[in-house]
C-alpha positions as a LaTeX table, in Angstrom:
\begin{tabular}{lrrr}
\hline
Residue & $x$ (\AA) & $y$ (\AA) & $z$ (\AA) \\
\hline
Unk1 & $-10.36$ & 3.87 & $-25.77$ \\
Unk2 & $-9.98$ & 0.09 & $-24.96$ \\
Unk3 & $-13.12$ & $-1.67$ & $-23.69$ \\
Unk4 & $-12.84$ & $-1.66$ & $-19.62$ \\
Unk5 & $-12.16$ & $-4.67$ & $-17.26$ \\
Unk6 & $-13.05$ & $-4.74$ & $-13.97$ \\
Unk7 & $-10.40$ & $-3.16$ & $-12.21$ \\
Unk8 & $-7.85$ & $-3.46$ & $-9.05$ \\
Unk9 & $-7.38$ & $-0.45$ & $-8.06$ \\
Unk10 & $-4.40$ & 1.19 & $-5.83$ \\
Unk11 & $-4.93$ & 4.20 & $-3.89$ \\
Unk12 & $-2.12$ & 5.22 & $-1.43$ \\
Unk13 & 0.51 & 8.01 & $-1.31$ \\
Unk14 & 4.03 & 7.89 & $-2.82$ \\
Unk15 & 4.41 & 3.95 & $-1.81$ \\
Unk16 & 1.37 & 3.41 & $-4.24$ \\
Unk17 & 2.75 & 6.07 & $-6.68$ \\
Unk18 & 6.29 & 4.87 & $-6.96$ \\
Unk19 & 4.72 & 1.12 & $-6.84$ \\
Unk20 & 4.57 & 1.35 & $-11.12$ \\
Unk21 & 8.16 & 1.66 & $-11.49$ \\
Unk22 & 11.47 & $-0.98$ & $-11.19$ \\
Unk23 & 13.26 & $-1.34$ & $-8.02$ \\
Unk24 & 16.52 & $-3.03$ & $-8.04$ \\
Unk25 & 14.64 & $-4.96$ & $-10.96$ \\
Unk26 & 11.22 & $-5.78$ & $-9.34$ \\
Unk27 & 8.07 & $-3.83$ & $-10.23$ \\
Unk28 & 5.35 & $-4.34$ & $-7.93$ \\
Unk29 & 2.68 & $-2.75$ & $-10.30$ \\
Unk30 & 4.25 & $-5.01$ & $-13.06$ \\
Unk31 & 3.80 & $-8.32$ & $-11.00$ \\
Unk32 & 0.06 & $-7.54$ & $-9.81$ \\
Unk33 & $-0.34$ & $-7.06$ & $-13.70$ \\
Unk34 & 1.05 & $-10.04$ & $-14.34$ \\
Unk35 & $-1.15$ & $-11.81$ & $-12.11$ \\
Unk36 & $-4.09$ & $-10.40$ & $-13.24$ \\
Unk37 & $-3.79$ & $-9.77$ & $-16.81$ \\
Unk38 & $-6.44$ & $-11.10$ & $-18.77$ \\
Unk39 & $-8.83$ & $-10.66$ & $-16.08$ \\
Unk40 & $-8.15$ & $-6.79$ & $-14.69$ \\
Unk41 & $-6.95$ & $-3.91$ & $-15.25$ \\
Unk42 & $-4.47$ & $-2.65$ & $-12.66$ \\
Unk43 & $-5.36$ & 1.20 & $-11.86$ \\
Unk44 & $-2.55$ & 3.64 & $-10.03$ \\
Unk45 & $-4.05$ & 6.06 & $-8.32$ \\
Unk46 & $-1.47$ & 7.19 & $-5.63$ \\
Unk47 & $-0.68$ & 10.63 & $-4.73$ \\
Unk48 & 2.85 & 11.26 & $-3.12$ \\
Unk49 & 2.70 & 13.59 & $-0.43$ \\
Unk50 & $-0.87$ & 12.99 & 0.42 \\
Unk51 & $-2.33$ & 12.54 & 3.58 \\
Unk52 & $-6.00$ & 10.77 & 4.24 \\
Unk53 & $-7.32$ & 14.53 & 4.91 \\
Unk54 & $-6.13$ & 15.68 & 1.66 \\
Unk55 & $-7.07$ & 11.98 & $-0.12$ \\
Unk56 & $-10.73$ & 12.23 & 1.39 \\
Unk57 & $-11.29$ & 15.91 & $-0.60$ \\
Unk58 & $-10.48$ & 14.14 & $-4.02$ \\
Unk59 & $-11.92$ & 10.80 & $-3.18$ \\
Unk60 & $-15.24$ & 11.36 & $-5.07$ \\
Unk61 & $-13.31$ & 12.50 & $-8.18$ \\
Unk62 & $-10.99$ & 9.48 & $-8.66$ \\
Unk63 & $-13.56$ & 6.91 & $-7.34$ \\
Unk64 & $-16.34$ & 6.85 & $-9.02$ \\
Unk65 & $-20.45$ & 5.53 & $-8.46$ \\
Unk66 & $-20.77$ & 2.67 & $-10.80$ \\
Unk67 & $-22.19$ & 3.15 & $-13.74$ \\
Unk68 & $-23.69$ & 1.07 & $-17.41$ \\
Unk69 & $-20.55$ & 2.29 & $-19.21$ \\
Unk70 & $-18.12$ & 3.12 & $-16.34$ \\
Unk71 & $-15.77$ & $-0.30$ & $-15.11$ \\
Unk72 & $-16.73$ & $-1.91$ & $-11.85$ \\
Unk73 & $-14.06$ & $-2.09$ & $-9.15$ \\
Unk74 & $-13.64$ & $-5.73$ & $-8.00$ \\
Unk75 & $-10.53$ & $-4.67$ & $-5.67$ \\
Unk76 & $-9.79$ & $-1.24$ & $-3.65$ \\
Unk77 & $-6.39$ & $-1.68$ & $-2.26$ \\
Unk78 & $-5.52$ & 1.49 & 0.48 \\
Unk79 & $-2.39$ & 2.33 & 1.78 \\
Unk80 & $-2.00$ & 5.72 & 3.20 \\
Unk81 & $-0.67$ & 6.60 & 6.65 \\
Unk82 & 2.60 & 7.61 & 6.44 \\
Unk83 & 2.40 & 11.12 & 5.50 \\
Unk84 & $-0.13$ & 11.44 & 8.29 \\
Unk85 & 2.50 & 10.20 & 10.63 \\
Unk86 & 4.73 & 13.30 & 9.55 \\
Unk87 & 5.77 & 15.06 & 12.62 \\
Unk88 & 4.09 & 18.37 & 13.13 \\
Unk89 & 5.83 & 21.36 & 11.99 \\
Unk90 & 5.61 & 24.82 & 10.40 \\
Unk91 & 6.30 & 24.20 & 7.09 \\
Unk92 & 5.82 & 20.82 & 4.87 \\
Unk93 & 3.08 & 20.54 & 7.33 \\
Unk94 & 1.64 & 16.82 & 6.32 \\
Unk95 & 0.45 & 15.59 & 10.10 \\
Unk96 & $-3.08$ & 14.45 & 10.91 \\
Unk97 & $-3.88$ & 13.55 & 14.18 \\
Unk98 & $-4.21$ & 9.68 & 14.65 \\
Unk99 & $-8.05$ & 9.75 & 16.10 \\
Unk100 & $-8.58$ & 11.74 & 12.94 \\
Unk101 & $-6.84$ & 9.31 & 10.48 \\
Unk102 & $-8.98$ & 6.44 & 11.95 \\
Unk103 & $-11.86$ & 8.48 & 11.07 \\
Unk104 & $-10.45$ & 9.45 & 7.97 \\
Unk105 & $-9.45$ & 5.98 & 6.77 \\
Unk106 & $-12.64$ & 4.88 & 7.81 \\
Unk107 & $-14.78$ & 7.10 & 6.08 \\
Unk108 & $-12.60$ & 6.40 & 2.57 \\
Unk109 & $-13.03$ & 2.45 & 2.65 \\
Unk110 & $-16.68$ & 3.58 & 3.44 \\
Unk111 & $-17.25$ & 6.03 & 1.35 \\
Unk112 & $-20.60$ & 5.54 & $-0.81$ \\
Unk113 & $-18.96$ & 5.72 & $-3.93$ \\
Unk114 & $-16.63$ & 2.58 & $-2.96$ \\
Unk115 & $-19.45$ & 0.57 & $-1.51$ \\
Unk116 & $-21.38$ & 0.81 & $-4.77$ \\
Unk117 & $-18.83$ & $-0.93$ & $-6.41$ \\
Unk118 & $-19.14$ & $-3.63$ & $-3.23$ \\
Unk119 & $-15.61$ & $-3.90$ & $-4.00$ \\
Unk120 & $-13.34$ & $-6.25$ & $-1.65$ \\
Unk121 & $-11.41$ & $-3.72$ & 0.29 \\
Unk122 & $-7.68$ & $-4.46$ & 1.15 \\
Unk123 & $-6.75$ & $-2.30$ & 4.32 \\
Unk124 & $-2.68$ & $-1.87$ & 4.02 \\
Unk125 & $-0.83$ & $-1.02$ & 7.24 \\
Unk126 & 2.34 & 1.64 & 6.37 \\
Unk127 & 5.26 & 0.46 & 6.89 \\
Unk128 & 7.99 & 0.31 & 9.48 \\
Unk129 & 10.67 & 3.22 & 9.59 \\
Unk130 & 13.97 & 3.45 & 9.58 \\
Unk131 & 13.91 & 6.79 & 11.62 \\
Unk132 & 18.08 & 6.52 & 12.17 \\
Unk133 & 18.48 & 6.77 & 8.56 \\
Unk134 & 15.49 & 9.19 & 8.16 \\
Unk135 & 16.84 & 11.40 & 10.50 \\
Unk136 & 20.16 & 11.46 & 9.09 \\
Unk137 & 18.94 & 12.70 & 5.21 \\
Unk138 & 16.16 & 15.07 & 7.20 \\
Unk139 & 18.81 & 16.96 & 9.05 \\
Unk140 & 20.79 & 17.12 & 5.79 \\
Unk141 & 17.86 & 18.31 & 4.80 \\
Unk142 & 18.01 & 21.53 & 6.52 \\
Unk143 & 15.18 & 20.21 & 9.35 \\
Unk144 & 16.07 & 20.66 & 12.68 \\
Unk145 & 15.01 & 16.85 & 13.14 \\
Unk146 & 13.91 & 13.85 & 11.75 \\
Unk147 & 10.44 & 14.57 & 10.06 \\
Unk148 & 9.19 & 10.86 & 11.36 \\
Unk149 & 9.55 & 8.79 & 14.59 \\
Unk150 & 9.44 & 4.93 & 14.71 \\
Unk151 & 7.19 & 5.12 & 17.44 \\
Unk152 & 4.54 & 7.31 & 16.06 \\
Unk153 & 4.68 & 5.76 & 12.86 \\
Unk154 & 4.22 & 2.40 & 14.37 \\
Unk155 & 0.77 & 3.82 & 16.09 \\
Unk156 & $-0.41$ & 4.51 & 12.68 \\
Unk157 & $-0.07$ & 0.84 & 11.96 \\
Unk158 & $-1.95$ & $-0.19$ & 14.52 \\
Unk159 & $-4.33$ & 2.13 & 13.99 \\
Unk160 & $-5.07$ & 0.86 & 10.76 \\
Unk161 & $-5.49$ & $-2.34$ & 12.20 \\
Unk162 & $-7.82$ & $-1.26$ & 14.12 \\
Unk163 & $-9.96$ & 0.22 & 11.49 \\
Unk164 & $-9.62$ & $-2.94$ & 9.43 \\
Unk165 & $-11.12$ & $-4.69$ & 12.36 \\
Unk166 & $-13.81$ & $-2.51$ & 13.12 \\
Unk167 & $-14.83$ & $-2.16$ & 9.58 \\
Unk168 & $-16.95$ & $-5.34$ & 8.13 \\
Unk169 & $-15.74$ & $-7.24$ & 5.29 \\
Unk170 & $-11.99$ & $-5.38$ & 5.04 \\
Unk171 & $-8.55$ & $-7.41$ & 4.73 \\
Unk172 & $-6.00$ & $-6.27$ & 6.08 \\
Unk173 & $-2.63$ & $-6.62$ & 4.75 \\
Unk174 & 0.37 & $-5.81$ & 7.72 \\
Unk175 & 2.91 & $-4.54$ & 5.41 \\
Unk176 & 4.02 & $-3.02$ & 8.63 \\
Unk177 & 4.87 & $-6.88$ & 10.34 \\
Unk178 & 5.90 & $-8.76$ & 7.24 \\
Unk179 & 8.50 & $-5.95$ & 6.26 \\
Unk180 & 9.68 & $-6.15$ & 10.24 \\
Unk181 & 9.22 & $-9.53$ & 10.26 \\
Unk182 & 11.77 & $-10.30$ & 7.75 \\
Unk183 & 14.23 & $-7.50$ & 8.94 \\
Unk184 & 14.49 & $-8.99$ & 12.07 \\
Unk185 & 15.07 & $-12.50$ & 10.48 \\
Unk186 & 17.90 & $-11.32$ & 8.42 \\
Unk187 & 19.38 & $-9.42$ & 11.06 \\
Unk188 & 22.08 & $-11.53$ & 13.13 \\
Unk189 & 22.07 & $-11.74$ & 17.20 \\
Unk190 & 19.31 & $-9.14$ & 16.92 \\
Unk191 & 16.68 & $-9.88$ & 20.13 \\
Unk192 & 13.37 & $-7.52$ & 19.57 \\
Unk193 & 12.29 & $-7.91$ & 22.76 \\
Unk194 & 15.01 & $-4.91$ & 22.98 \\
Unk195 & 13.49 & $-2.81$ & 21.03 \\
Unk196 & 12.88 & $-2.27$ & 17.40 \\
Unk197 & 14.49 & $-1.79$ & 14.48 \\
Unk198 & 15.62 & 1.70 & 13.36 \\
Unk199 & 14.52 & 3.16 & 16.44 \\
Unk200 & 17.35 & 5.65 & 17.32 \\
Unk201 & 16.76 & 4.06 & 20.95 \\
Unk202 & 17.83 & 0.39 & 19.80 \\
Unk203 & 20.30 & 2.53 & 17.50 \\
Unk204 & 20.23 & $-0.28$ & 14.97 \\
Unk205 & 19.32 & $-0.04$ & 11.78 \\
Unk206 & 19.82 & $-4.13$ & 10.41 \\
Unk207 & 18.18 & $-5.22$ & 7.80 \\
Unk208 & 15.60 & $-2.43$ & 7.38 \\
Unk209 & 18.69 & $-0.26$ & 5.70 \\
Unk210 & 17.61 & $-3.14$ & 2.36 \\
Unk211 & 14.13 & $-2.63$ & 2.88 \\
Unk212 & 13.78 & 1.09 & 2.97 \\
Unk213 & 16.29 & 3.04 & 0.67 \\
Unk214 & 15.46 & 6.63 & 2.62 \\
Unk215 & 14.40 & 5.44 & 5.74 \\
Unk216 & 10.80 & 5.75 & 4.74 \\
Unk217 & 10.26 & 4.22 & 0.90 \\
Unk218 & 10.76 & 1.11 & 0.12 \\
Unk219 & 13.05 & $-1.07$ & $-2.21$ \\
Unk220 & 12.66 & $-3.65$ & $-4.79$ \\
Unk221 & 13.48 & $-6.29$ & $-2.20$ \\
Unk222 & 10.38 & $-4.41$ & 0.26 \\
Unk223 & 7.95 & $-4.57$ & $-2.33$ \\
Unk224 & 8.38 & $-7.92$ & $-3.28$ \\
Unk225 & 7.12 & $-8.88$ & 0.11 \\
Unk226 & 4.06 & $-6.74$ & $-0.39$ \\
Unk227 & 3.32 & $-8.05$ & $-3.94$ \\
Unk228 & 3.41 & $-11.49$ & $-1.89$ \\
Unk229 & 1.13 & $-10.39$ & 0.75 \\
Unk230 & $-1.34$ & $-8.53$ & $-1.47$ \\
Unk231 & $-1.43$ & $-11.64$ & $-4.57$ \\
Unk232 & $-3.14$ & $-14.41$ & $-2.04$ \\
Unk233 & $-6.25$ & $-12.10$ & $-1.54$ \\
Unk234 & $-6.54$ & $-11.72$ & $-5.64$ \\
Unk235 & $-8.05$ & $-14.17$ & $-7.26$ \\
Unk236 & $-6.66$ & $-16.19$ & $-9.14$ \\
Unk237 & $-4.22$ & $-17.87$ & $-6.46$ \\
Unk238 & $-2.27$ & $-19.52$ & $-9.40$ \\
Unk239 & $-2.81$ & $-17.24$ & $-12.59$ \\
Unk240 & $-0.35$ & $-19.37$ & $-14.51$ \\
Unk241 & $-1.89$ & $-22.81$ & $-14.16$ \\
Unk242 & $-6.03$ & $-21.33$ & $-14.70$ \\
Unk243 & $-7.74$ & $-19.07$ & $-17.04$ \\
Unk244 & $-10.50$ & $-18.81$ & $-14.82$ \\
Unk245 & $-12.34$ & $-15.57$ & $-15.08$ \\
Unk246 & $-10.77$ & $-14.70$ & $-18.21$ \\
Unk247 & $-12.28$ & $-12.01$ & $-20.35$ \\
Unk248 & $-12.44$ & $-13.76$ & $-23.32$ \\
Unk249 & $-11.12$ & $-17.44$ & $-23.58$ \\
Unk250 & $-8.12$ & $-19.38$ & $-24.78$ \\
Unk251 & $-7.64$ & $-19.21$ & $-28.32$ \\
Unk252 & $-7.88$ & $-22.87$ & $-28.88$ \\
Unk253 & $-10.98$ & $-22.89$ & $-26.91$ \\
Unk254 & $-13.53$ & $-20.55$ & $-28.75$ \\
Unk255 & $-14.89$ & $-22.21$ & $-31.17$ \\
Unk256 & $-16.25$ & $-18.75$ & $-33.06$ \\
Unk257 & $-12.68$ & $-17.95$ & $-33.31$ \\
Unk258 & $-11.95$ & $-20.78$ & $-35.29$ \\
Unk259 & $-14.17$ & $-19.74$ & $-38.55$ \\
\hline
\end{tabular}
């Protein structure tokens, strides 16, 4: 196998899994690469479906203690939340009670194996939902509702704000309010003191409809905005103007290459 790097590495759900591939021509795996070639290797580990309960059981089997010949993480980036948020229900049963997923997210970021690493942890808040849309394919579907609610959902955000506050050392990174943020920009004559977006209450759907192809995952456009939120806590800030922390140097630069 190739000699290690240190490594960024993305743990999450199905909007970590489905970050490797090209939306509407942007790859948000491909641009972190990009950004860090040279100096990291970019590690998927993201698990559609899964929910912090079922993440925490696997945890100490895809992160593991440092070792001599094992790479060190130098970035943990977490997004999970969404599946969590799931509605309760008797079958496709992915809910976790919020007080547990604050426990649960706090115990991952936590978790001795990460800490060994003392990688910088960035805490990622799910994003918003567009439950009008979500509720339309879910009932399609054959459910007898929409398996999310823009409310709950949006308590899971804040919830893992909370835990990013309350837990020393983590970044957080508000996919939640930069996705929203931008949605409500690029929707016309829309006031969100009214309500929010996608919200069957509101019963507008704006700009999130580009944002979130399903209502829940997100588009090319969506995670160009996170790639932009997540690249300013990664060194370097400009990876196309410094080869600092390279691996090995410029070409013209080594002078044992030269012989």
């Amino acid at each position: 196998m190739a000699a290690p790097y240190p490594q960024v590495v993305l743990l999450g759900d199905s909007l970590i899994q489905g970050a490797c591939q090209t939306n509407e021509g942007f790859s948000f795996q491909s641009a972190l690469e990009t950004h860090c070639v040279r100096r990291y290797d970019v590690v998927n580990r993201g698990f559609s479906g899964y929910n912090t309960s079922q993440t925490l059981k696997i945890l100490d089997k895809i992160i593991l203690a440092p070792s001599e010949s094992g790479p060190k993480i130098k970035y943990l980036l977490v997004l999970l939340g969404a599946n969590d948020a799931a509605i309760p229900m008797q079958v496709a049963n992915q809910h976790v009670d919020l007080a547990e997923y604050k426990v649960n997210l706090a115990k991952i970021i936590t978790h001795p194996n990460v800490t060994a690493h003392k990688a910088q942890v960035l805490l990622v808040t799910p994003p918003p939902l567009d439950e009008i849309f979500k509720a339309k394919l879910d009932i399609e579907a054959g459910f007898p509702q929409s398996t999310r609610e823009t409310k709950i959902s949006a308590q899971y955000s804040e919830a893992a704000r909370q835990v990013a506050k309350e837990v020393e050392g983590v970044v957080l990174v508000d996919l939640w309010k930069e996705l929203m943020d931008v949605a409500i920009a690029k929707t016309p004559g829309f006031d969100a003191s009214t309500g929010t977006l996608g919200d069957p209450e509101t019963g507008k759907r704006g700009y999130l409809e580009q944002l979130l192809k399903d209502g829940l995952h997100m588009t090319g456009e969506a995670y160009e905005i996170f790639f932009k939120a997540v690249e300013k806590h990664i060194e370097p800030q400009h990876p196309n103007l410094s080869q600092e922390g390279w691996i090995y140097p410029d070409w013209r630069e080594a002078e044992w290459l030269k012989n």
